[in-house]
PALO-26248 format. One record per residue (C-alpha): residue in one letter; x, y, z. Coordinates in steps of 0.1 Angstrom, whole numbers, padded with zeros to 4 digits. Example, Ala and Ser with C-alpha at 12.3 -4.5 7.8 and 13.67 -1.06 7.14 Angstrom:
{type->A, east->0123, north->-0045, up->0078} .
{type->S, east->0137, north->-0011, up->0071} .
This chain:
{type->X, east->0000, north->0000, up->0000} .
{type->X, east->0012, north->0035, up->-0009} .
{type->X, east->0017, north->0060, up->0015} .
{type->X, east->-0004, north->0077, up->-0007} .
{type->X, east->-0035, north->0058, up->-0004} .
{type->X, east->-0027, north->0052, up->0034} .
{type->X, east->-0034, north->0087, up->0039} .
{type->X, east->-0067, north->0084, up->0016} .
{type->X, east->-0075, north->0058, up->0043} .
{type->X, east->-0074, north->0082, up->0075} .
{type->X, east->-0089, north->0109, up->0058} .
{type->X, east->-0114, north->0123, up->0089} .
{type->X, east->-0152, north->0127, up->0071} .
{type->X, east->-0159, north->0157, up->0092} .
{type->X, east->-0177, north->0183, up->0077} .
{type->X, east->-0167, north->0169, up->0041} .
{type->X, east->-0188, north->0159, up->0018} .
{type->X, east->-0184, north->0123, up->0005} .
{type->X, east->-0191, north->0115, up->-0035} .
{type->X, east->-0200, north->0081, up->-0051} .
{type->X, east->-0195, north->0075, up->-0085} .
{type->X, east->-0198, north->0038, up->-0103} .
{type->X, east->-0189, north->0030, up->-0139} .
{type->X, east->-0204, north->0006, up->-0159} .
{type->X, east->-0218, north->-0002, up->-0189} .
{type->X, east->-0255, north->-0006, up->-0173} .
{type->X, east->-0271, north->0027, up->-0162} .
{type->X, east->-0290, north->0008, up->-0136} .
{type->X, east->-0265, north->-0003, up->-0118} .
{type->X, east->-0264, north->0023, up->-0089} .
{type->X, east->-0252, north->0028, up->-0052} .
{type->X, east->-0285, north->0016, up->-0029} .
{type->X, east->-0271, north->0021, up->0008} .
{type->X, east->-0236, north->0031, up->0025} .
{type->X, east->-0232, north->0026, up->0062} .
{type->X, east->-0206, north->0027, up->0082} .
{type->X, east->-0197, north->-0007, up->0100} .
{type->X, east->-0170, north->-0015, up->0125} .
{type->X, east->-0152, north->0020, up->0116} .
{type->X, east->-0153, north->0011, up->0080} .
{type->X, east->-0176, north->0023, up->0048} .
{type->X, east->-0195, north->0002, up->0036} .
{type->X, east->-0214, north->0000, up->0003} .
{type->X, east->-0243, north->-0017, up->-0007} .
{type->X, east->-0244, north->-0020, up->-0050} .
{type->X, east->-0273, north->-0031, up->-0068} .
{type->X, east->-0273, north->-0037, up->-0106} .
{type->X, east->-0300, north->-0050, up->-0132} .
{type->X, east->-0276, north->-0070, up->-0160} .
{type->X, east->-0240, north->-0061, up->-0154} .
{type->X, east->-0216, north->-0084, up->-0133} .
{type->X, east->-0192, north->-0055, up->-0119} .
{type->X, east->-0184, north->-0019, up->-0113} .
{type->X, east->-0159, north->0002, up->-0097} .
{type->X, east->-0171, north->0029, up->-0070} .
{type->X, east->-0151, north->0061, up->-0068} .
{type->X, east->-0151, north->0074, up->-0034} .
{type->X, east->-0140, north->0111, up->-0035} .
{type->X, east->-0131, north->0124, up->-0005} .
{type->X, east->-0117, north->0164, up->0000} .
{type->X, east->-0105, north->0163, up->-0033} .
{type->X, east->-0088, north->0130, up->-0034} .
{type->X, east->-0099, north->0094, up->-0042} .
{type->X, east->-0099, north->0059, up->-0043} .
{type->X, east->-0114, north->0033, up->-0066} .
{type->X, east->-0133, north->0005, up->-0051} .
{type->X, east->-0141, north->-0030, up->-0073} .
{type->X, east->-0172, north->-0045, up->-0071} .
{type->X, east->-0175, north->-0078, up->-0088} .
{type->X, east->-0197, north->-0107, up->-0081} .
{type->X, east->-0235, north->-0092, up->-0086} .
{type->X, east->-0263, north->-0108, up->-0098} .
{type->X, east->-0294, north->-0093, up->-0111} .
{type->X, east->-0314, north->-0072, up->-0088} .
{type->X, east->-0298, north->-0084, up->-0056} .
{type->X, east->-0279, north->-0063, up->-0033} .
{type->X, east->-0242, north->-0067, up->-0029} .
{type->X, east->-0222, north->-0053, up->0002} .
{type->X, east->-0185, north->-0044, up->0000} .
{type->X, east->-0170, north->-0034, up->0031} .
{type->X, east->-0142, north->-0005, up->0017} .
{type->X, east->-0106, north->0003, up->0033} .
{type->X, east->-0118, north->0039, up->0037} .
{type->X, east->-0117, north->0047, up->0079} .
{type->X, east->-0142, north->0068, up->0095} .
{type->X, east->-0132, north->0080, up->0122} .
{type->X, east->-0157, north->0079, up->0155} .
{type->X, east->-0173, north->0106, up->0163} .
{type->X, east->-0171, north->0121, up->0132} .
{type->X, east->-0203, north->0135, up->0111} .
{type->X, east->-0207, north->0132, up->0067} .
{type->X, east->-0227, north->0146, up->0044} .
{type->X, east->-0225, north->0116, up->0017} .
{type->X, east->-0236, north->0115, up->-0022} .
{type->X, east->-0236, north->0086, up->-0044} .
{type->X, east->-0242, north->0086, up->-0077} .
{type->X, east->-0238, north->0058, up->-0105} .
{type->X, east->-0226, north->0069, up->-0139} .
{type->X, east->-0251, north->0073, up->-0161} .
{type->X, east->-0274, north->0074, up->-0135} .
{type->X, east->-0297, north->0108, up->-0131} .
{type->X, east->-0307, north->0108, up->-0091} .
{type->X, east->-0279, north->0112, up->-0069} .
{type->X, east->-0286, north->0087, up->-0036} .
{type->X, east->-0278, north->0113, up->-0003} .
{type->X, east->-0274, north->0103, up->0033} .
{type->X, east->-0257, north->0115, up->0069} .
{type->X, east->-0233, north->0090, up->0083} .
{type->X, east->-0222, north->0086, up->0120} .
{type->X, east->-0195, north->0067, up->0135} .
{type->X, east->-0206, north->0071, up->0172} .
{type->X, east->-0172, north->0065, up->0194} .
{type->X, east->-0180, north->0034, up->0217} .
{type->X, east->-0182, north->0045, up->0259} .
{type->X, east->-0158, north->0036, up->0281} .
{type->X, east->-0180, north->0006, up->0296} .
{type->X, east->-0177, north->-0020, up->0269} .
{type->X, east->-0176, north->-0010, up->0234} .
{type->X, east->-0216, north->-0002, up->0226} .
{type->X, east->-0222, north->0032, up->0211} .
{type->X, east->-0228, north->0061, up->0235} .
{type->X, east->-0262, north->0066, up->0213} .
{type->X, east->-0287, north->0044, up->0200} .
{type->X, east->-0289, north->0061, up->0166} .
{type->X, east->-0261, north->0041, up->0153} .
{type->X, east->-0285, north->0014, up->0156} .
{type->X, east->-0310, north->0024, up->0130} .
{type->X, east->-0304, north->0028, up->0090} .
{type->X, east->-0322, north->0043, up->0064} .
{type->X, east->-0313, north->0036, up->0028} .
{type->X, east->-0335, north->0030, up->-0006} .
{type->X, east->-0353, north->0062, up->-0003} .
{type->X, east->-0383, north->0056, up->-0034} .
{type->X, east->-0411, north->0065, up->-0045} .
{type->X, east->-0440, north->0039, up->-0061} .
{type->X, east->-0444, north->0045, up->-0095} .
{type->X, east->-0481, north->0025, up->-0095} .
{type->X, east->-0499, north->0044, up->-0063} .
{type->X, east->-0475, north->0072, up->-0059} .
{type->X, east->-0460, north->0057, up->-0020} .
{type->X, east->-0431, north->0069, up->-0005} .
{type->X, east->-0411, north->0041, up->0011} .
{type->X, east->-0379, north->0038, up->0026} .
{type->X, east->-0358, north->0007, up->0044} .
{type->X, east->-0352, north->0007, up->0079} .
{type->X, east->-0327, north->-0015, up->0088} .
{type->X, east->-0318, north->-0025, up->0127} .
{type->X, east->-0276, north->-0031, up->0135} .
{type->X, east->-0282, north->-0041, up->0172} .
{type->X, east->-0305, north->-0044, up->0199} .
{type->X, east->-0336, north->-0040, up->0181} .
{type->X, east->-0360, north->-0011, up->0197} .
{type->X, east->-0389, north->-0021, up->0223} .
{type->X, east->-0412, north->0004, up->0206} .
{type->X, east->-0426, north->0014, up->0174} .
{type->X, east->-0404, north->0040, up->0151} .
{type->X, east->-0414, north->0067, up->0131} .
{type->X, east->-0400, north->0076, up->0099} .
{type->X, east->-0408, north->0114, up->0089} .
{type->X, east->-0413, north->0119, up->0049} .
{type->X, east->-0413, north->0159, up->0039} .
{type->X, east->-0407, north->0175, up->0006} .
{type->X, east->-0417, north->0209, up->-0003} .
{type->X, east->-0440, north->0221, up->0020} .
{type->X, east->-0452, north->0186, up->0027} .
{type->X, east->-0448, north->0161, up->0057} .
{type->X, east->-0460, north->0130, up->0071} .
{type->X, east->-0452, north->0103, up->0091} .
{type->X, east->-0450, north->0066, up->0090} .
{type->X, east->-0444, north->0043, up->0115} .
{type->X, east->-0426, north->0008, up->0114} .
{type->X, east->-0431, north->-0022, up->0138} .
{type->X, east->-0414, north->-0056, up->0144} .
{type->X, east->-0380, north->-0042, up->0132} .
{type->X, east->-0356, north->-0073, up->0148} .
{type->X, east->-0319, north->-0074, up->0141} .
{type->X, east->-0300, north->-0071, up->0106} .
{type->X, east->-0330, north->-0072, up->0088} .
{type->X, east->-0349, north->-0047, up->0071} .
{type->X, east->-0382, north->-0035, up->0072} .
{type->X, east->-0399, north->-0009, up->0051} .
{type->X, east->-0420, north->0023, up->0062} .
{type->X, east->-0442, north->0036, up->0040} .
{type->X, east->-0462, north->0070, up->0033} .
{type->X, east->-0494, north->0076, up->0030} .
{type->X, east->-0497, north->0105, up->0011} .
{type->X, east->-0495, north->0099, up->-0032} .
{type->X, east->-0465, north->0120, up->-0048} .
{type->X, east->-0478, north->0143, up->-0070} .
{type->X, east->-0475, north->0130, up->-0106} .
{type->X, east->-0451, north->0145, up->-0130} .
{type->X, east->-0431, north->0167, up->-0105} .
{type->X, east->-0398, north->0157, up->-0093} .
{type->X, east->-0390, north->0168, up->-0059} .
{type->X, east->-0359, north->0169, up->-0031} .
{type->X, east->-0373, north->0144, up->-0007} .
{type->X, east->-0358, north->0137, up->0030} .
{type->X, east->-0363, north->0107, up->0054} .
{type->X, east->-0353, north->0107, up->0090} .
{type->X, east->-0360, north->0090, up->0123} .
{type->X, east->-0387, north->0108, up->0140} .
{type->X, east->-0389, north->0090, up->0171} .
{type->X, east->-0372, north->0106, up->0200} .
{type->X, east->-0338, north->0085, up->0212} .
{type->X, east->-0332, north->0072, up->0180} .
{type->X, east->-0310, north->0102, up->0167} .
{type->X, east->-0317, north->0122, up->0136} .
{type->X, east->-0306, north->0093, up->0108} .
{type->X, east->-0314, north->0107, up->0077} .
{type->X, east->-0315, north->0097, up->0035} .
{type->X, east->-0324, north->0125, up->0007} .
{type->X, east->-0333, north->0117, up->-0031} .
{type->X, east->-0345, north->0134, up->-0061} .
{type->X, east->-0380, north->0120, up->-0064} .
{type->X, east->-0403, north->0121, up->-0095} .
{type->X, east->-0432, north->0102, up->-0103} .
{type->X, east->-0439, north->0098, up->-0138} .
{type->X, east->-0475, north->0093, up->-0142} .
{type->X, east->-0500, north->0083, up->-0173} .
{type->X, east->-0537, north->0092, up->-0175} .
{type->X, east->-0545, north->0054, up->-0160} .
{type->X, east->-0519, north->0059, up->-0134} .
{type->X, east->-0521, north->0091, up->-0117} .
{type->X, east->-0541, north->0097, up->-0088} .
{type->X, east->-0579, north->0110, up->-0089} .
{type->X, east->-0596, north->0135, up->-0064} .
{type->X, east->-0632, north->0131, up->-0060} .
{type->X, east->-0647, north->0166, up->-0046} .
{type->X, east->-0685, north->0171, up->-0037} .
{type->X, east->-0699, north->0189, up->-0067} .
{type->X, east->-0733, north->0199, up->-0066} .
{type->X, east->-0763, north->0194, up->-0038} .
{type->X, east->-0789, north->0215, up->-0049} .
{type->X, east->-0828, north->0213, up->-0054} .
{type->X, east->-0839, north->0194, up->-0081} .
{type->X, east->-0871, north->0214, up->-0089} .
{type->X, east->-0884, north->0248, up->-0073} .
{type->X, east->-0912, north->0236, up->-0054} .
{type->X, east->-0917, north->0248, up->-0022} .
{type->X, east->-0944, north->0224, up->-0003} .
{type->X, east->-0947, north->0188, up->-0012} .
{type->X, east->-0979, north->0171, up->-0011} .
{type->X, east->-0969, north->0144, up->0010} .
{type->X, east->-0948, north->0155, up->0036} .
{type->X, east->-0931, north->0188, up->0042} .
{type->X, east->-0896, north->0184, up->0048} .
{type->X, east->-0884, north->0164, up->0018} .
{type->X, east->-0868, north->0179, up->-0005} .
{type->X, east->-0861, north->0165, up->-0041} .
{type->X, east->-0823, north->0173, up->-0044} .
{type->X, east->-0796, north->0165, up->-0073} .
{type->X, east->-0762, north->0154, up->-0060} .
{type->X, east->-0733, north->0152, up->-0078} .
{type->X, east->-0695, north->0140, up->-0075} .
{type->X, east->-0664, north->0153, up->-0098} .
{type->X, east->-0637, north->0136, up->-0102} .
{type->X, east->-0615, north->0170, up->-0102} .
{type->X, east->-0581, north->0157, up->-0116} .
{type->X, east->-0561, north->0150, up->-0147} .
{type->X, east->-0562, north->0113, up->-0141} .
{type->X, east->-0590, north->0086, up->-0141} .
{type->X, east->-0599, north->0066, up->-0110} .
{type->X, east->-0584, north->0032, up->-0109} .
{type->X, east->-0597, north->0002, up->-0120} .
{type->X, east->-0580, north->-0035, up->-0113} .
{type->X, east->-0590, north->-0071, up->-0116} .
{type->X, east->-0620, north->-0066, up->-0087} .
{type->X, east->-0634, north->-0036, up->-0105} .
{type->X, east->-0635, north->0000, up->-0099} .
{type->X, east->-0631, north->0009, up->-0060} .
{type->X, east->-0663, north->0019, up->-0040} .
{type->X, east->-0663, north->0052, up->-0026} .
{type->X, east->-0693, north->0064, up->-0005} .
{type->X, east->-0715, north->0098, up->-0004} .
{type->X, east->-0727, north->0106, up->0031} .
{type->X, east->-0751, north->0139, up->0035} .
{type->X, east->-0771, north->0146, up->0066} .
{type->X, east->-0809, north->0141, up->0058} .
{type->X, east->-0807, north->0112, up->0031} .
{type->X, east->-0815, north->0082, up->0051} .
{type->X, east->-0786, north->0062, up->0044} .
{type->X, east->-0748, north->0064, up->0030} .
{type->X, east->-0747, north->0057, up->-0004} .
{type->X, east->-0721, north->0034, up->-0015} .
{type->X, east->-0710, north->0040, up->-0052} .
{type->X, east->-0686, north->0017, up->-0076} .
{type->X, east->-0677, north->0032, up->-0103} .
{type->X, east->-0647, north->0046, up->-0127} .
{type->X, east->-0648, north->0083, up->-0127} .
{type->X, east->-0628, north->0094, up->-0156} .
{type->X, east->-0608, north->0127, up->-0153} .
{type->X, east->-0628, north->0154, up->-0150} .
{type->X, east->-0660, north->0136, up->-0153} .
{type->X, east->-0690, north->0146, up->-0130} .
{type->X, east->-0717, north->0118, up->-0118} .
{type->X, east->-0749, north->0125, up->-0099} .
{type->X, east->-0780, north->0111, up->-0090} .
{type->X, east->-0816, north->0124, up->-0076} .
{type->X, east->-0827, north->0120, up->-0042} .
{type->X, east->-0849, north->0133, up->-0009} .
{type->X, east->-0836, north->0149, up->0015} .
{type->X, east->-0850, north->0157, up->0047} .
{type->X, east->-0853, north->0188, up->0058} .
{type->X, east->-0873, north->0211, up->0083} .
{type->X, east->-0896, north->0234, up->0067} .
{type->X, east->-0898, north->0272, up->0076} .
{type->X, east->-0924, north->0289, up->0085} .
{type->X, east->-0904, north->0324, up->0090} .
{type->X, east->-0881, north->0341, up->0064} .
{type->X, east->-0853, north->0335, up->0081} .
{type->X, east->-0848, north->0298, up->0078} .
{type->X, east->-0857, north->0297, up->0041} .
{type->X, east->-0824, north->0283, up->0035} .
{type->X, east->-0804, north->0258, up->0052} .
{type->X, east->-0770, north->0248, up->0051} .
{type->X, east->-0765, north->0212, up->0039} .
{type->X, east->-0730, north->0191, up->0039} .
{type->X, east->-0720, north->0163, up->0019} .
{type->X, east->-0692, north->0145, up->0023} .
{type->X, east->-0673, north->0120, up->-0004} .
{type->X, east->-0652, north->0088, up->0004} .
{type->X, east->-0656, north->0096, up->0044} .
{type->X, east->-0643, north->0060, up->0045} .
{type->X, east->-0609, north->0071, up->0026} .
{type->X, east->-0615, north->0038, up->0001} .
{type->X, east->-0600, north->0057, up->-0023} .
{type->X, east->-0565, north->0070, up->-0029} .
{type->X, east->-0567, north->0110, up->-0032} .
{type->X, east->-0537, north->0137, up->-0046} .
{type->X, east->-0555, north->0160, up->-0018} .
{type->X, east->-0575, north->0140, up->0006} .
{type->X, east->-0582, north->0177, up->0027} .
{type->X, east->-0613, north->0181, up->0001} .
{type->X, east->-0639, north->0156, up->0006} .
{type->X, east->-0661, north->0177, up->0023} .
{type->X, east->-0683, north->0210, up->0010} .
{type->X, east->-0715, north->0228, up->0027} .
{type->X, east->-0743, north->0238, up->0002} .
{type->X, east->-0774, north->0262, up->0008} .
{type->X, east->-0803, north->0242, up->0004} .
{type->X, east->-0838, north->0260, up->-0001} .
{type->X, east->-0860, north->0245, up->0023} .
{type->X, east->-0902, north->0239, up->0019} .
{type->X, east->-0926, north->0259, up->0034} .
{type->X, east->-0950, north->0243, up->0065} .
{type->X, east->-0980, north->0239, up->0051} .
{type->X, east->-0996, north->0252, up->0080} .
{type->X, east->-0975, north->0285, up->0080} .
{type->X, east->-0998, north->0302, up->0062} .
């Protein structure tokens, strides 16, 4: 070994910013995870068809190339490196494959063991986050969490946020040196690419985190809907009704207010349900909204009649997909209050 690369070994990660880089002749071959183990970086490499690749690990302006032989399609390959990271110390990392157009971000920590017996001072080093993605089919953020020691008593949190978005999603039965996956909630909005971060939420666990640039490409058939209420109105402009007062013949109607049709699989189309104060039961609807289309029915609603001016008109509200059957870009609109002319009492007069 060179004194040279002996130097590139001891190179302190403080405050510097470490850079990835694999040729190959496959684009898909990219850096999934990098960790560091025992004092050491490690690499985890996934490819699609190639068989090996060399890493470039540039560090402060200098490097060194690390082979990677032995993969196999779509499996994960882990290559401990000679590069030492020094305890204590704190790394902003990027990793990026050749060809390859999202860079793969991370912070790494080498807590320095305590003086009892060698165990890490915090429990953070215990947790790692790597394969930051999001689902091209339902638009999910995921991420692996994997568990390098005792594994915790309690649920974690993993905290998703991108723009001025945020959620949270928590991951159970993590057990030692294996993975498990947390996943969002919320669909990534279609055709936008985004800087998203994952970190450890839950308190003691230290503040692990992984950053990608996101995009989800979507089709018309792919994307997400959003069903909004769009009309709850009456449905003629009578004011009495000969048989009793306070129902109201109303038209009610849903919109499917996106660029992208509801889904559709090998069960059929999703039911969604329509629930407004009044009509006797929730109605429970299946079926395939296309973008932008509206669908509506007729119905009676109850409704107390008025006898003064004042309560002419009523405020009604419907709600759609209370029940959250559906997968919504914007789930925050499902509900809308209408102003509903109600019958006059017969005996008012």
């Amino acid at each position: 070994m060179t004194p040279r690369t002996q130097t590139l070994r001891r190179l302190s990660l403080a405050g510097t910013a470490l850079l990835l880089l694999a040729s190959t002749a496959s684009a898909e071959t990219r850096v999934k995870n990098a960790y560091v183990q025992d004092g050491k970086l490690v690499l985890e490499v996934v490819e699609e068809p190639a068989r090996s690749a060399e890493v470039q690990v540039q560090i402060g302006g200098e490097s060194i190339t690390v082979p990677v032989s032995g993969l196999v399609p779509n499996r994960t390959r882990t290559v401990t490196t000679s590069v030492d990271v020094p305890c204590g110390d704190v790394s902003s990392l990027q990793a990026r494959v050749a060809g390859a157009e999202t860079p793969y971000s991370k912070t790494l920590r080498n807590p320095c063991p305590t003086s009892g017996g060698g165990r890490p001072a915090s429990s953070s080093a215990a947790l790692d986050l790597f394969d930051l993605q999001v689902a091209p089919t339902n638009g999910l953020l995921g991420v692996f969490v994997r568990t390098r020691g005792p594994a915790p008593r309690t649920p974690v949190e993993v905290q998703f946020s991108y723009a001025d978005f945020s959620e949270k999603a928590r991951v159970v039965g993590l057990s030692p040196n294996r993975n498990a996956k947390a996943n969002g909630r919320q669909p990534f909005p279609c055709n936008e690419t985004h800087r998203v971060t994952a970190r450890i939420a839950t308190p003691g666990y230290g503040d692990e985190t992984v950053e990608a640039d996101l995009r989800r490409q979507c089709s018309r058939s792919q994307g997400t809907p959003n069903l909004v209420p769009y009309t709850l109105e009456r449905a003629n402009n009578m004011r009495t009704n000969a048989s009793a007062d306070n129902r109201v013949p109303v038209r009610v109607e849903v919109l499917n207010d996106s660029q992208y049709d509801m889904p559709f699989n090998n069960q059929g189309t999703p039911s969604f349900t329509i629930q407004v104060p009044g009509i006797s039961q929730r109605m429970q609807v299946r079926r395939q909204l296309q973008a932008g289309e509206k669908w509506g029915f007729n119905v009676s609603l109850t409704l107390s009649c008025y006898s003064k001016e004042a309560d002419r008109f009523q405020e009604v509200t419907m709600t759609v997909d209370s029940r959250r059957n559906i997968r919504e870009s914007d789930e925050n609109d499902n509900t809308k209050t209408f102003v509903i002319e109600a019958n006059r009492c017969r005996d008012a007069g």
